[in-house]
Every structure is written in structure tokens, then in C-alpha cells.
BALOBA-1460 file (C-alpha; in Angstrom, 3 decimals):
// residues 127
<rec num="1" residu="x" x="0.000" y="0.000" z="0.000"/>
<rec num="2" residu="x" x="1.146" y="3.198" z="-0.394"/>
<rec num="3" residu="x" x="1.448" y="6.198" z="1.602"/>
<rec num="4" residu="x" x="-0.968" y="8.425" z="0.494"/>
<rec num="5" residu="x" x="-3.457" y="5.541" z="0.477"/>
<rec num="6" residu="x" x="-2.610" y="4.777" z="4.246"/>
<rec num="7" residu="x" x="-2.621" y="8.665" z="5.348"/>
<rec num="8" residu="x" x="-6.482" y="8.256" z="3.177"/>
<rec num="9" residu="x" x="-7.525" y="5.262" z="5.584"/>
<rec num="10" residu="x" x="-6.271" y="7.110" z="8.277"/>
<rec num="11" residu="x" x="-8.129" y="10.324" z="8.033"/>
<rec num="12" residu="x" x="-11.537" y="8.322" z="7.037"/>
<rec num="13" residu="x" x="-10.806" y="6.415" z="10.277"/>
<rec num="14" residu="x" x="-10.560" y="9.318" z="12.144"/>
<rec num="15" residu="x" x="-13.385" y="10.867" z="10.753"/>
<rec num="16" residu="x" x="-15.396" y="8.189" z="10.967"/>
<rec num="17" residu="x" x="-14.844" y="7.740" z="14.840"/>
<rec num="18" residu="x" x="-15.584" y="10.877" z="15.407"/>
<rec num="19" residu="x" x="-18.576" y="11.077" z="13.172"/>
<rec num="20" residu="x" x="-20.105" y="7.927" z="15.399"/>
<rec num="21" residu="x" x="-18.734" y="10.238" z="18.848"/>
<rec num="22" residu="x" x="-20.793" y="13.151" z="17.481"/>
<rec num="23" residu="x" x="-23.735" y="11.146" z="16.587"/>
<rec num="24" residu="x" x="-23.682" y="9.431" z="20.261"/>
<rec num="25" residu="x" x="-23.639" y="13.134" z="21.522"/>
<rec num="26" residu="x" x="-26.304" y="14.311" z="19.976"/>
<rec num="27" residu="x" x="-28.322" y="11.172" z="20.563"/>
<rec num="28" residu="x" x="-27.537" y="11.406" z="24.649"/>
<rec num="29" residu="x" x="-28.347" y="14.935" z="24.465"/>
<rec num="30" residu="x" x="-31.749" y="14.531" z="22.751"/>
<rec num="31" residu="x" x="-32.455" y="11.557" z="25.523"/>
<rec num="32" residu="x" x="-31.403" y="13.507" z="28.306"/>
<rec num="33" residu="x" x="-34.037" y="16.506" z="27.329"/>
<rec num="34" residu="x" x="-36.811" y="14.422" z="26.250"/>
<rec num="35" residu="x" x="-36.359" y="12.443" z="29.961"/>
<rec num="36" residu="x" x="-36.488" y="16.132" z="31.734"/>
<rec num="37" residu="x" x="-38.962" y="17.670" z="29.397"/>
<rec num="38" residu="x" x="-41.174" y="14.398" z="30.314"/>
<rec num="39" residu="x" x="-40.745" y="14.403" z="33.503"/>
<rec num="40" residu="x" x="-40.843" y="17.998" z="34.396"/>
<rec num="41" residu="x" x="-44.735" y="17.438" z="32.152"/>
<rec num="42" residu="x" x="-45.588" y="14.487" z="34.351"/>
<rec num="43" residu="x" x="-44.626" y="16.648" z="37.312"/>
<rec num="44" residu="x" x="-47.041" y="19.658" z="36.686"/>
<rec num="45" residu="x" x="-49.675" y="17.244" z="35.719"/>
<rec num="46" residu="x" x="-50.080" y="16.297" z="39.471"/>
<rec num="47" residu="x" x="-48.202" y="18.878" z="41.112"/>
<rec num="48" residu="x" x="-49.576" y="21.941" z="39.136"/>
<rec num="49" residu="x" x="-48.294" y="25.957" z="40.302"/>
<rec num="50" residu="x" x="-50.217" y="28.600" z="39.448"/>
<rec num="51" residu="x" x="-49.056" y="31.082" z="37.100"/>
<rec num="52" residu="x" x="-48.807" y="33.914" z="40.343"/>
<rec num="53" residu="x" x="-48.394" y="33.959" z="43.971"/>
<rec num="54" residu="x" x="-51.218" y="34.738" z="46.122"/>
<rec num="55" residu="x" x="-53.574" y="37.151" z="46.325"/>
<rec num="56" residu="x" x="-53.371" y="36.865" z="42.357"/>
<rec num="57" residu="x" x="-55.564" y="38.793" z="40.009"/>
<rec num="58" residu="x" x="-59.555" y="38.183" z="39.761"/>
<rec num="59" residu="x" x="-60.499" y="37.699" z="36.489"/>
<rec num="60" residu="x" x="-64.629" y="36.565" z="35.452"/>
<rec num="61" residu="x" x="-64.317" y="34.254" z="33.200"/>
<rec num="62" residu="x" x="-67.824" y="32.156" z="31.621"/>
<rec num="63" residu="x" x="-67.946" y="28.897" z="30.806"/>
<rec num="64" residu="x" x="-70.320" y="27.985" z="28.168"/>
<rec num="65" residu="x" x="-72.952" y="25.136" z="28.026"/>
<rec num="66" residu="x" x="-71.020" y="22.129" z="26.190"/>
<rec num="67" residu="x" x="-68.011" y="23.929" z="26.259"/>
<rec num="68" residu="x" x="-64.709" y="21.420" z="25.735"/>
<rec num="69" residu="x" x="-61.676" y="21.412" z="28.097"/>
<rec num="70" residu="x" x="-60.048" y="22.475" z="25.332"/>
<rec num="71" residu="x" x="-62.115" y="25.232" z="24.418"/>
<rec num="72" residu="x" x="-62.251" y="26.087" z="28.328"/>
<rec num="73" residu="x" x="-58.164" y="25.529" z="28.605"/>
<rec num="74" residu="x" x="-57.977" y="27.816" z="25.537"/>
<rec num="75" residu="x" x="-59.887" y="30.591" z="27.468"/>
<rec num="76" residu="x" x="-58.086" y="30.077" z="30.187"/>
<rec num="77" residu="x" x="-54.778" y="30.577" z="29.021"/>
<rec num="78" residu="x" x="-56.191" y="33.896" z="26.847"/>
<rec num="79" residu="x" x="-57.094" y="35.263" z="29.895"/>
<rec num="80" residu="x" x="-53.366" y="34.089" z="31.773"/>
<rec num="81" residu="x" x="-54.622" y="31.837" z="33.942"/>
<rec num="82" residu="x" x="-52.735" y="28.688" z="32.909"/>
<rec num="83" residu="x" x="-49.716" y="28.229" z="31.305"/>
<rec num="84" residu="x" x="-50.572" y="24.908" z="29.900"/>
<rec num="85" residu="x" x="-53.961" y="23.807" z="27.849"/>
<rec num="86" residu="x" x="-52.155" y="20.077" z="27.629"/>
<rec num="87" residu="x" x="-51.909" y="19.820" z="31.198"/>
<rec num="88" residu="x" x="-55.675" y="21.415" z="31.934"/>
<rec num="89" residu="x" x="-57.114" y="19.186" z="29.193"/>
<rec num="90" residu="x" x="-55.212" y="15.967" z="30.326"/>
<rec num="91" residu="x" x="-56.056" y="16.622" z="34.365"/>
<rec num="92" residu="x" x="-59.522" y="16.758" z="33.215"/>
<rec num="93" residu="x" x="-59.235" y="13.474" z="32.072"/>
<rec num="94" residu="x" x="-57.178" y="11.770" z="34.161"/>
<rec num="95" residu="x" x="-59.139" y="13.177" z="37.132"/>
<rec num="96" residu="x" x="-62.881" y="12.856" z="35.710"/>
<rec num="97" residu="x" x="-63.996" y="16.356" z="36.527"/>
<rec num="98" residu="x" x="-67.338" y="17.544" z="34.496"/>
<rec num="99" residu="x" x="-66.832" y="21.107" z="33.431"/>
<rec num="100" residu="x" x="-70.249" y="23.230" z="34.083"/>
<rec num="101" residu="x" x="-71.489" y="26.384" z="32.766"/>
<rec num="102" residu="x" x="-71.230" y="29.470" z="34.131"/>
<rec num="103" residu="x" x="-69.323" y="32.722" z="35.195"/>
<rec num="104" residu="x" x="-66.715" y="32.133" z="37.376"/>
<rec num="105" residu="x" x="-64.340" y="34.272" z="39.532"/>
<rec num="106" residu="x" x="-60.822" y="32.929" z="39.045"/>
<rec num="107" residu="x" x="-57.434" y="34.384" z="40.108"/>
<rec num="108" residu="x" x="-53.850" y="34.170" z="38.844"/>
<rec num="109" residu="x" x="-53.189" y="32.459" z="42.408"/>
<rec num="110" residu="x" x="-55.179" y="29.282" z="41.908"/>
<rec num="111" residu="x" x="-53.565" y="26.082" z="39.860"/>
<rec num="112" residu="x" x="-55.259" y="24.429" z="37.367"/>
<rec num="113" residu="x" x="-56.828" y="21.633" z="39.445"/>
<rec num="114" residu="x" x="-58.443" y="23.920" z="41.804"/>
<rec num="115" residu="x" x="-60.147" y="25.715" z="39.084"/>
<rec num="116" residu="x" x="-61.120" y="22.138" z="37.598"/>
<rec num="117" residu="x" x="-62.643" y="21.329" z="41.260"/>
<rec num="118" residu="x" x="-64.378" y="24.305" z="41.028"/>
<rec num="119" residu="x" x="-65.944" y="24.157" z="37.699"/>
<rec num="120" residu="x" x="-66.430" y="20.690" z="38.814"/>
<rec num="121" residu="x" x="-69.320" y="21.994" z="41.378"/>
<rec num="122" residu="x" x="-72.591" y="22.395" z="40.260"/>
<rec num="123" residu="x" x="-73.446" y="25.887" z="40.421"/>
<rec num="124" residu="x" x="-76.896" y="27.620" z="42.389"/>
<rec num="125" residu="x" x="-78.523" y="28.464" z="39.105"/>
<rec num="126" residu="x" x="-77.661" y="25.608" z="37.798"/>
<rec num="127" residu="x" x="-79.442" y="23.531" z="39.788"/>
């Protein structure tokens, strides 16, 4: 073989190795913030903050008659009361609340589920 040939083997080695080291990289990398981006999901999903500290800001806010959790969780993050319609719509779900019409009084303070538990009660005119 000849020299150049072997210097040719030798930088396609090389660059192949470190081709495979960059791929790895990126793949770890990608892993790693799908793992914290999951869990960090999973972890407002049950543990939800809401989007101020106490007192918070009143805002009225009506709920519809047939209204979706996503069209509520839409409103709801219009009016900056969630930071999340994924997480409203899934605790909804995953929780069984029924959403009923009406005008509520919500606040920046309160989390998602305690607006949920709230629309959740059947209001006096409702009934």
C-alpha cells in the first residue's frame, strides 16, 4: 500500500470515529431533554403551580354550556390563567372532573386543578 493511500484510511478512520462520537452526543443529548422535558410534564400534571403567587388577580371568566376542556383551557390561558392547555385538558381526564357552565371568579393564584374542582361543582342556578 502506499502512503498516500494509508494517510487516506487514516483520516476516514478518524473521521469516521468521530462522526459515530458526534452522533452518540447528539443522541444522549436529545435523551437527556426528552427524559427532563417528560418528567418535568408528568410533574405539573399532578403537582400543578399557578401562574402567580397569592392574592393573584380576579379575572370573570364564563364557561359555556357544552363547552370542551379544550375550548375552556384555551380561554383560560387567553385570559393568563394557565400556562398549559395540555396539562388542563389531560387533568380533566385523568381526574374525571365535568366542566359546568357558568361565570366564574378565578385568580392568577389558583392552579389548574383547583379551578377544575371548582368548575367541577354544580353551580346555584344551575341547579
Amino acid at each position: 500500500m502506499s502512503r498516500r493511500r494509508k494517510q487516506t484510511n487514516v483520516v476516514g478512520n478518524v473521521l469516521g470515529i468521530t462522526g459515530k462520537i458526534v452522533v452518540y452526543v447528539l443522541v444522549g443529548f436529545l435523551l437527556f431533554q426528552g427524559m427532563t422535558k417528560g418528567y418535568a410534564f408528568g410533574y405539573e400534571l399532578f403537582n400543578p403551580k399557578a401562574v402567580s403567587g397569592a392574592p393573584g388577580v380576579e379575572k370573570q371568566v364564563t364557561i359555556q354550556e357544552g363547552a370542551s376542556a379544550a375550548q375552556v383551557a384555551k380561554t383560560l390561558k387567553t385570559y393568563g390563567l394557565i400556562t398549559n392547555e395540555y396539562i388542563f385538558i389531560l387533568q380533566d381526564k385523568f381526574f374525571d372532573y365535568t366542566i359546568h357552565p357558568g361565570t366564574y371568579t378565578l385568580t392568577t393564584a389558583m392552579t389548574s386543578r383547583d379551578m377544575l374542582e371548582l368548575f367541577n361543582e354544580v353551580q346555584e342556578d344551575e341547579q
